[in-house]
N, C-alpha and C positions, 0 to 999 in steps of 0.2 A: 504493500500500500504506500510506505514512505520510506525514502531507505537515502541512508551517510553514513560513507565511511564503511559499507558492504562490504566492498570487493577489495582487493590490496591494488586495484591498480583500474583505474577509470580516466577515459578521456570527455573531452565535453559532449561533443556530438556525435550519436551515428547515424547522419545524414547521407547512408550509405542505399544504393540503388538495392531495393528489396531482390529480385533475380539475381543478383549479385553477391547476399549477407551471406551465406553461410559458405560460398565456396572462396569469396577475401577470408572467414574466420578459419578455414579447413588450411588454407594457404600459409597463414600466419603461424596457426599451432606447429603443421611441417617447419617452418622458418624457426619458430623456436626450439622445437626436436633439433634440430640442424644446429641452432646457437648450442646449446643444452653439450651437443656429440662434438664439437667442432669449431670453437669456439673464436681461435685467430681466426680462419675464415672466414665465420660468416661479419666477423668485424670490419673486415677486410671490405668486405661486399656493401655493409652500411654506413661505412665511415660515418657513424657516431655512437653516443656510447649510450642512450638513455634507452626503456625499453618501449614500445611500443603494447596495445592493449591486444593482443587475442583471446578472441571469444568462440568458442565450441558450439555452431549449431546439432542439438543430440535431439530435435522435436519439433514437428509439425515446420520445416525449412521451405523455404520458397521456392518452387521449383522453373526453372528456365526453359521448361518445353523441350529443351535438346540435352542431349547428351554433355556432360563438358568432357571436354581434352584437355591432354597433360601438359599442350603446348599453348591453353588459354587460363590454364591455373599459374601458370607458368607467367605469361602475360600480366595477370592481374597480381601474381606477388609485386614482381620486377616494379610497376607504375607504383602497387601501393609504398615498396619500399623505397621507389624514386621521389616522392612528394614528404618523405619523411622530417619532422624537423631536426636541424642542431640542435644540442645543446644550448649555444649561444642565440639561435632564434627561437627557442622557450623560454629564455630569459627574459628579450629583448619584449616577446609576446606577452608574456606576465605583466611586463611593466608595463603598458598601451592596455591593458582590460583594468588593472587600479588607476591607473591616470584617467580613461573613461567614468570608473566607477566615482570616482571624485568627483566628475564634471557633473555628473546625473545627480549626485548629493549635493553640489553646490546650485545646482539649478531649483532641487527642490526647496530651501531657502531663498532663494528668488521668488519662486512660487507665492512664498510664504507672506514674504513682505509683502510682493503685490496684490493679493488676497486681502491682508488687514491695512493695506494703504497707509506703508509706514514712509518715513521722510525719502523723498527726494535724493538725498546722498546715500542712504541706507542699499536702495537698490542699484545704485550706481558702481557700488562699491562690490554689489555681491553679481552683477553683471558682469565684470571685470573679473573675480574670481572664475566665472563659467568659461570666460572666453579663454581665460590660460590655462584653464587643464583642459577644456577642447584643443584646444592649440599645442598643449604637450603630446594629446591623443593622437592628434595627427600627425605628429609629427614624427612620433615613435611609429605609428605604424605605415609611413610612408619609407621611415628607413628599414622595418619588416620585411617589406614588398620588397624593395630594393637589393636584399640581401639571398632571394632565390636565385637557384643554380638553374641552368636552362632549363631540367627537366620538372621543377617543379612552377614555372613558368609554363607550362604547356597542361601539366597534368592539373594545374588548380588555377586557371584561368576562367573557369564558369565563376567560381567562388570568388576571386581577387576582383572578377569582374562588377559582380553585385556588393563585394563590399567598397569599390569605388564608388557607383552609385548613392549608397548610404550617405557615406561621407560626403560628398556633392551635397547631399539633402540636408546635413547637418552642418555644414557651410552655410549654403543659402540662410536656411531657419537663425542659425545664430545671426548672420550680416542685416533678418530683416528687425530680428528683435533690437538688437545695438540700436538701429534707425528708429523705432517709435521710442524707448529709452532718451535718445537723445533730442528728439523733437517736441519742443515748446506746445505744440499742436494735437499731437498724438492720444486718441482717446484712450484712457484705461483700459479698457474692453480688450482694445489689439494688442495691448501690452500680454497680458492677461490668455489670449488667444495666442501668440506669438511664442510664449513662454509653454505655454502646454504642444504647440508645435513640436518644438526644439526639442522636447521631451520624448515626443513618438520616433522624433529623429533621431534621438541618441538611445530609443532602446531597438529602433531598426538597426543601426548602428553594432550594437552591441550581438544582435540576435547574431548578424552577417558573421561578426567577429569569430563568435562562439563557433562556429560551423566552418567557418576555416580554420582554425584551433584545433576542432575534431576533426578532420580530417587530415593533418597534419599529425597527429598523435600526441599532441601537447595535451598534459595534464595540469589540470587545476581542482586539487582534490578539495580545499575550502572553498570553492565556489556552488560545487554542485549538490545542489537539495532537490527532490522533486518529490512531491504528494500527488497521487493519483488518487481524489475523492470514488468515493462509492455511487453507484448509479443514483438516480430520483427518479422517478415517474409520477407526476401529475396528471390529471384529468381534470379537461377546459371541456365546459360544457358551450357547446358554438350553435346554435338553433333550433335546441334540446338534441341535439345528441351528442355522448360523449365521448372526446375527443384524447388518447391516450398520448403522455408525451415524453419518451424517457431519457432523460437528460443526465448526461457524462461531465465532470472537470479533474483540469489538473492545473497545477501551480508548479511551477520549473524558475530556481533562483537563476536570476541572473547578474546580480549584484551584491556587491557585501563588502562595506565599508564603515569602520568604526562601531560598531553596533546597529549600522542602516542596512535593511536588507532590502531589493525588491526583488518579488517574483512575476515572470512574465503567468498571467492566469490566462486559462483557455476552458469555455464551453460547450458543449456542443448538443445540439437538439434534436433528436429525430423523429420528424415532420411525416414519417409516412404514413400514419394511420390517417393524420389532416390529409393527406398525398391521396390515399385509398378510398375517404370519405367526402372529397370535393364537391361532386359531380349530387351528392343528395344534400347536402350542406345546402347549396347555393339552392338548388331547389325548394328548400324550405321556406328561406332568407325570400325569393319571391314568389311563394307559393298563392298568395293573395291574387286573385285575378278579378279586375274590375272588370265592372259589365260596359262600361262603354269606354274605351280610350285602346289604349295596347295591351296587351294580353299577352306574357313571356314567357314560355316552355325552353327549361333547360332538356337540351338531347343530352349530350355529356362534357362530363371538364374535365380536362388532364393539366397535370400540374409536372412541367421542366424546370432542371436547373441550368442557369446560363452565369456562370460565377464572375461579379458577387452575386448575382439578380437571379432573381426567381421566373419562371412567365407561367404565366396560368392560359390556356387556349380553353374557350368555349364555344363548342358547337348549340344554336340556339332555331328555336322558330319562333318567329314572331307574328301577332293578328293584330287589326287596325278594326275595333266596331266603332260602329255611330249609334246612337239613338236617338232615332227619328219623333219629334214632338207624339204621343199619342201612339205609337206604334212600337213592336217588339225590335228591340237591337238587331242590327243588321251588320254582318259581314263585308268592308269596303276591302281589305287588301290581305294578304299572307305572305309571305319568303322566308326564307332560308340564310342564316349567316353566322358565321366565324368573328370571335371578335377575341382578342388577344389585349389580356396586362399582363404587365411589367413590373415587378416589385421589387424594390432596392432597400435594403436596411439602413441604415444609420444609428448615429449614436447621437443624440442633441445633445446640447449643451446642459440639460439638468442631467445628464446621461443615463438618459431616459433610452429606449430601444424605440425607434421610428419607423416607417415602413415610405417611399415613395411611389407611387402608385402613377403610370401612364399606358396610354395605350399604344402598343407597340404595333399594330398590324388589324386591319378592319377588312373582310371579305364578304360582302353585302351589297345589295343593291333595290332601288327603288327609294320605298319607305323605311325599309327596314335597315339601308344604310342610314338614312336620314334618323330613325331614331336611337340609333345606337350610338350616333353623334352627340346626338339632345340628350336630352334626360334618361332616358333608358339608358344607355350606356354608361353614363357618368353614377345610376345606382347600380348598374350591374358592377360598377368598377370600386364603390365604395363597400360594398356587401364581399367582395373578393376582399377588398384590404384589409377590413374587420375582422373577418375570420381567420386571417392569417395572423393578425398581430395580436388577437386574444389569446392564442397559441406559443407565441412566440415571444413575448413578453413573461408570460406565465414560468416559461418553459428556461428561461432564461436568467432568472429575476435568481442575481447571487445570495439574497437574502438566506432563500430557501436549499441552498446547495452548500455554501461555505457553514465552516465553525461561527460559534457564536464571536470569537475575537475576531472576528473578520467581517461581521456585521455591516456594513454602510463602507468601507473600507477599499472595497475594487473600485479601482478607474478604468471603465469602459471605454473603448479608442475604437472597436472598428466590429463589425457583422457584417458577412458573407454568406450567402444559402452557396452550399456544394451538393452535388452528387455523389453517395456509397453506394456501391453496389445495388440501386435502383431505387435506391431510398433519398429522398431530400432531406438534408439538415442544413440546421443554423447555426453555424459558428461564429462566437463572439469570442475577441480577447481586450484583454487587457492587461492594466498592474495592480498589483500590491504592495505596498509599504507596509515593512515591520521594524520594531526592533526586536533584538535577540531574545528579549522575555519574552513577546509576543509570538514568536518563531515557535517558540518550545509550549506555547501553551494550544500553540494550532495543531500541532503535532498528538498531545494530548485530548484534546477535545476529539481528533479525529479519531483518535484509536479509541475513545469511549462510543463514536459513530459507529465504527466498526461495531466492535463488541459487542452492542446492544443490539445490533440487527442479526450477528448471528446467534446470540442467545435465542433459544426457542421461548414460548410465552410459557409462563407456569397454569 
């Protein structure tokens, strides 16, 4: 469930291609058999001295469809043990994730003052601290980079690449904050909005980091804590019928500085019983048919994921009566149409879970384009958003997933609907700020979560 300090030897990430995990871990074990019988040798071969992590797939291994060969096991040692770090670039790395982890701690002090609207110098002074261990961060890990040998230049070019990127973005973010900081003009609000920016920036930042670390083979054994919460399942009742929702998190440290920790927090929703139950949902929602005006029979609703957005496609038939002064309702028109939303999550500013709602694609014609334009279509599209975000909100809300010391505590940064295995869910991440009492009492509370669920009832 929660595990530090496990295993005698952990790298950060295994950001490792699944078809892949277990014949790099079968590879490594050989490597170290081979270190173990052979020792100048294989020294020889890695020109360095630290060890690297193999792990033994023994259950349930991902399988590659084909056969391997002795000359692609072969392959995948040679690159993994070519991208290996030094010694001297685990150092160099160590120092570039605490110079980071400072900047993330002095920002959240930034935060702070500009939250309680304290004096003018006060933030000016703790801006100035952000920008210099940004500036240390980058600096270190521009001379990181710098210090790869050809072949880990080629083999960790995806990775170097997105963690330029990052840093690009936490550039920018720092150069826009310094600017409303420094402007006589500049609303609080962008201060404020600028500073929570830089913040996503320096844990994309970080995330990037961490993941060229692991694959590299550097270890930072005080950094890594992870909590893998127990499942929840709610039921949201959406136009009387009940909608099951069963919802997974985990909390994965990725800073720790002084007594400040934060964990990148992740949850995830799965939406497909809402996915399964659409098509009578929405029926319900406009079950009502008036005697005179439009009249809207849902055919069926299938619900895609298009990440981050969701799109709902409803096939519909639509009727146009009049009634005539004195005389029984009368039949003027009928058709056929397709009418497609588009659902985007967000995270508001109370961070709150949002839903955006447009229409992506209209296949109709006559009247029944014409009203799926008008009003028909603008309630077809709010009775889709509704049912989605009673779901999704519910399903989401950390309240009901985290320990009690973690209460009101997550900062929600982003939601994305994906596709599993033909299931939509909703993933939401974000942070957590602790200090180390709080760390250990999460720890606690959660192993009393455990416990008590698997205690049977008396």
């Amino acid at each position: 469930m929660f595990h530090e300090g496990t295993r005698p030897c952990t790298v950060l990430c295994q950001s490792v291609d699944p078809r892949r995990k277990c014949r790099r871990e079968f590879v490594l074990l050989i490597a170290t058999i081979e270190l173990l019988c052979s020792p100048p040798i294989m020294s020889a071969q890695r020109g360095m001295g630290h060890s690297s992590r193999p792990l033994i797939c023994v259950h349930d291994c991902s399988s590659r469809g084909d056969e391997a060969r002795p000359e692609d096991d072969l392959k995948d040692f040679n690159r993994i043990m070519a991208v290996q770090a030094t010694p001297e670039q685990s150092a160099t790395f160590a120092d570039t994730v605490r110079d980071m982890q400072s900047a993330a701690a002095e920002l959240q002090k930034l935060r702070d003052i500009l939250q309680t609207k304290s004096s003018e110098s006060s933030s000016s002074k703790s801006e100035l601290a952000v920008s210099l261990a940004v500036d240390k961060a980058r600096a270190g890990i521009q001379a990181f980079l710098a210090s790869f040998s050809p072949p880990q230049k080629s083999g960790l070019k995806e990775l170097t690449k997105k963690l330029e990127v990052a840093d690009s973005d936490v550039t920018k973010d720092l150069g826009l904050l310094h600017g409303f900081l420094e402007s006589q003009e500049a609303a609080e609000q962008n201060m404020v909005d600028s500073a929570a920016s830089l913040e996503k920036g320096i844990a994309s930042f970080q995330k990037e980091q961490l993941a060229l670390g692991g694959e590299m083979g550097i270890i930072l054994p005080t950094t890594e804590l992870t909590f893998n919460l127990p499942l929840v399942t709610t039921a949201v009742d959406i136009a009387g019928d009940s909608v099951i929702v069963p919802a997974s998190a985990s909390a994965a440290r990725i800073s720790a500085v002084e007594g400040h920790n934060v964990f990148a927090v992740q949850f995830v929703a799965d939406l497909s019983d809402l996915q399964d139950k659409i098509t009578d949902i929405l029926r319900a929602r406009l079950a009502k048919v008036p005697v005179c005006g439009v009249r809207v029979e849902i055919r069926e609703a299938r619900v895609s994921s298009e990440p981050p957005a969701s799109r709902v496609i409803t096939q519909l038939h639509l009727e146009h009566w009049i009634c005539p002064p004195h005389q029984v309702p009368l039949e003027l028109a009928d058709g056929e149409g397709e009418f497609d939303v588009q659902l985007t999550p967000k995270i508001a500013k109370n961070a709150t879970l949002q839903l955006v709602s447009e229409t992506s694609r209209l296949n109709a014609e006559g009247f029944v384009r014409d009203s799926l334009i008008g009003d028909v279509g603008e309630q077809l599209r709010d009775e889709i958003t509704t049912s989605f975000l009673a779901s999704a909100q519910r399903s989401t809300d950390p309240s009901l997933i985290l320990p009690a010391v973690a209460k009101g505590m997550a900062s929600m940064q982003k939601a994305e609907f994906h596709q599993q295995a033909g299931h939509l869910t909703l993933v939401t991440e974000g942070l957590l700020e602790f200090s180390d009492d709080q760390v250990n009492q999460f720890a606690a509370q959660l192993r009393e979560q455990v416990s008590a669920r698997q205690t049977p009832p008396q």
